[in-house]
N, C-alpha and C positions, 0 to 999 in steps of 0.2 A: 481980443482975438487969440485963440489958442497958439502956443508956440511948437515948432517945428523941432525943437531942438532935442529932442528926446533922442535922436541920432544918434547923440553924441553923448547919455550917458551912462554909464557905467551897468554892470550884470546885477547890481545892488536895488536898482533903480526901479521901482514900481509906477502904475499906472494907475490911473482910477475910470474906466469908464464910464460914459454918460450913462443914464439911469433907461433900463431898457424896461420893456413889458414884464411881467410876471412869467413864467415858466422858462424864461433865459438868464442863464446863472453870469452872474458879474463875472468879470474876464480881464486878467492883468496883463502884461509881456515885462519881458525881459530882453535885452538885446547885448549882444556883445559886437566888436568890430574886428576885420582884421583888417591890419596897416600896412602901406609898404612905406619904407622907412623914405622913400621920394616921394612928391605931389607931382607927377608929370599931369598934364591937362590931355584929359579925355576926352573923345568923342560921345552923343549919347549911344551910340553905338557902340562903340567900346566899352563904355557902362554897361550896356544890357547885356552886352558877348560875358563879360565879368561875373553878370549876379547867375547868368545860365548856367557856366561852367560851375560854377560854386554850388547850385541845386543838382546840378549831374551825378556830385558828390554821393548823393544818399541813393542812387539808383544803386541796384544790384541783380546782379545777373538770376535770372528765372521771374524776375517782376514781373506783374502786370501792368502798365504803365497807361494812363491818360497824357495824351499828347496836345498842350494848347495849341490855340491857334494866333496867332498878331507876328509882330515884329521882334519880341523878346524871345517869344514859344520857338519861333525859327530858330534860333541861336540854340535851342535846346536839343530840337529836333536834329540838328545840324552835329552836336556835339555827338547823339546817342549814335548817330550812322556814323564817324567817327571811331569810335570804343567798338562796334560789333565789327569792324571792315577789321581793325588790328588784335582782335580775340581779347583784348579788356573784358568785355562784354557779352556773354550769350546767352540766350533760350530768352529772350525780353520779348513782348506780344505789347504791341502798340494800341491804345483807341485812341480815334483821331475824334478833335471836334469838330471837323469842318473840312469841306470837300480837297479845300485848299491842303491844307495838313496831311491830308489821306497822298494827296499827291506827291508832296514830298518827303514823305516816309518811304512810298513806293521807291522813290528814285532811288535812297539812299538805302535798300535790300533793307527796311525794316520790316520786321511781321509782322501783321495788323490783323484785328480782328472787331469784333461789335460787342456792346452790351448783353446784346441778345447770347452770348455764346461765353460770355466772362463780366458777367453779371457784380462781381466783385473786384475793385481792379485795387492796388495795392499803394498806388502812391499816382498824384495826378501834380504837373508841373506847368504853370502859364502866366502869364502875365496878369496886371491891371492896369487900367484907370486912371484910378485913384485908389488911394490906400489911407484910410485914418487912422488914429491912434489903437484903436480899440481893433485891429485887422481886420474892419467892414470895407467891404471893395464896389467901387463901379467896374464891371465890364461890360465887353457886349461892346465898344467903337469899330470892331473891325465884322459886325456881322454876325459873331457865330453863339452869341448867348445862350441861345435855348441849349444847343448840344452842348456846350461850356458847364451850363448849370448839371447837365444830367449827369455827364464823366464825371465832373466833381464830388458830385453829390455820393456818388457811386466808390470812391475811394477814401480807404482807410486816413491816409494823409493826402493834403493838400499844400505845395509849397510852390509862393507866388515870387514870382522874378520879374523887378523891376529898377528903373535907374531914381534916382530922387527927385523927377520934376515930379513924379505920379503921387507926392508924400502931399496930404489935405489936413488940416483941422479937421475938418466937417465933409458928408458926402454929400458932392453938387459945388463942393467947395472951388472947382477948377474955373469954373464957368462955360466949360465943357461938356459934351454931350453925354444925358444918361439915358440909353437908349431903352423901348419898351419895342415889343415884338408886338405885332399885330397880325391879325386874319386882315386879306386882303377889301373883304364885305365892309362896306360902311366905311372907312379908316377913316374917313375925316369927321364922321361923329364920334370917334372913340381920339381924333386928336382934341378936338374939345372940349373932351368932359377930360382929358388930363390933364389940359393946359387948366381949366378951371380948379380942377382939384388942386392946385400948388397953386394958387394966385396970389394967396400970403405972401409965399418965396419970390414974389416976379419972376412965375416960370413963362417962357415960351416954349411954344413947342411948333417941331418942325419936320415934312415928311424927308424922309433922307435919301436922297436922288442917287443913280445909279452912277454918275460922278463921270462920267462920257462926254460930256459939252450939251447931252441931252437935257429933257426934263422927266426923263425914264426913272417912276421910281425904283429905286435899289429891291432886289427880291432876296431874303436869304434860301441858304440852302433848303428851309423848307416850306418854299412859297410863300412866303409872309411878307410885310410891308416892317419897315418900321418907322415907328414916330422917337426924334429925340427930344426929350426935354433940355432944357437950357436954365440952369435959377440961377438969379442974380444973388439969394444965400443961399447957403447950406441948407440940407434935411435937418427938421431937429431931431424925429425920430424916426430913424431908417426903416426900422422892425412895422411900424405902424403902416409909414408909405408904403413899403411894398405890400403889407396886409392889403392896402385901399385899392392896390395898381393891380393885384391879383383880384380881385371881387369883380371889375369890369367885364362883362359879358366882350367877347372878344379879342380880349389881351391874352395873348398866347404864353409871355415870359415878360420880365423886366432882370435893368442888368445891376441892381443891389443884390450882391452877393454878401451876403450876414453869415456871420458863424460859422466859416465854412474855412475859410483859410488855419491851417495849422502853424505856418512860419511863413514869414515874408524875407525875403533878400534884399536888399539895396545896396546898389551902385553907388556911391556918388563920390565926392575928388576925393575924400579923406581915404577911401577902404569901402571895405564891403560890409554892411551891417546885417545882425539876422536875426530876426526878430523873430519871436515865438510867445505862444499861449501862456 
């Protein structure tokens, strides 16, 4: 089993990632740490408040900015309405990925605007998952994947802010949910035929309830169901899975996020680590 410890070494320190498809170029990192000279014990909250303010860093006034959505992205979003209230900060144009997000921008006098209108957005900041060695990501646990993937995909850089429970070998590694987005039509033949395609992995899969005490399933923001997978191993090849989870008549998005993160952040007791391309 691959080891974790890559945290902890040094800027010297190369990677070799797993052997992907042809037309995706091999991809190393590098990581450095900063240390406080005490270990006080952190909350994971306090961790992710930690890796946010550290990503806030490379923000700069006139950005265009993708705004995540989860429990880390808050901390972010949290941080930017912060710096614009005390004039750190101005002329920053927000996209939110998720209704949720859009909301708490609004509160905190952030400007927000769409794809549609800033087509190119300059630096996009959120959370994961899960995060492997090679900076392939699961998102998409809190709902907002499709629009997650679109801001992203749409921005110059991408830097992920997370605490060190979210650090995997392998994607699926958690045992944790990897969520696919579905059309509401049919959902439980297309949970089927995913649950069969990953049967290798002891996947299950499961529709994901609106979490009320009902059995209402969960709608995302754009009407869709979603099914999460569950695998008892890892993905061996990410790149190929989500090929196979994208070909399904019906699947609207999945939350393997490949090649798309530029630096990752982590929290964890030692310092904050920063991992890059």
């Amino acid at each position: 089993m691959a080891s974790l410890s890559f945290l902890h070494l040094s800027s010297a320190t190369r990677f070799t990632p797993r052997a992907t498809p042809l037309n995706h170029r091999a991809r190393t990192q590098k990581s450095f740490s900063i240390r406080s000279q005490s270990a006080p014990v952190l909350s994971q909250d306090e961790l992710k408040k930690l890796a946010a303010d550290k990503a806030v860093e490379s923000v700069k006034s006139g950005m265009v900015l993708g705004l995540g959505t989860g429990s880390t992205a808050a901390f972010v979003v949290d941080k930017l309405g912060q710096l614009l209230s005390t004039g750190q900060l101005s002329n920053i144009v927000g996209i939110p990925t998720s209704k949720r997000t859009q909301e708490q921008a609004a509160s905190l006098n952030i400007p927000l605007s769409t794809l549609d209108l800033h087509p190119h957005i300059d630096l996009a900041i959120d959370g994961a998952d899960e995060v492997d060695p090679n900076l392939d990501l699961v998102k998409g646990r809190g709902g907002a994947l499709l629009r997650e993937k679109m801001v992203e995909a749409a921005s110059s850089s991408f830097i992920v802010v997370a605490d060190d429970s979210k650090l995997v070998s392998g994607l699926g590694g958690s045992g944790l949910a990897m969520p696919v987005e579905v059309v509401q039509f049919c959902w439980k033949y297309n949970l089927v035929r995913l649950e069969g395609l990953f049967k290798e992995l002891g996947c299950e899969a499961k529709l994901r309830l609106a979490g009320d005490g009902s059995e209402k399933p969960y709608v995302t923001d754009n009407m869709n169901y979603i099914v999460d997978l569950y695998f008892k191993n890892p993905i061996k090849d990410g790149f190929a899975a989500g090929k196979e989870i994208s070909a399904m008549e019906g699947v609207v998005e999945h939350g393997l996020f490949l090649g798309m993160a530029t630096s990752v952040i982590i929290a964890g007791k030692t310092g904050v680590e920063v991992m890059t391309k």
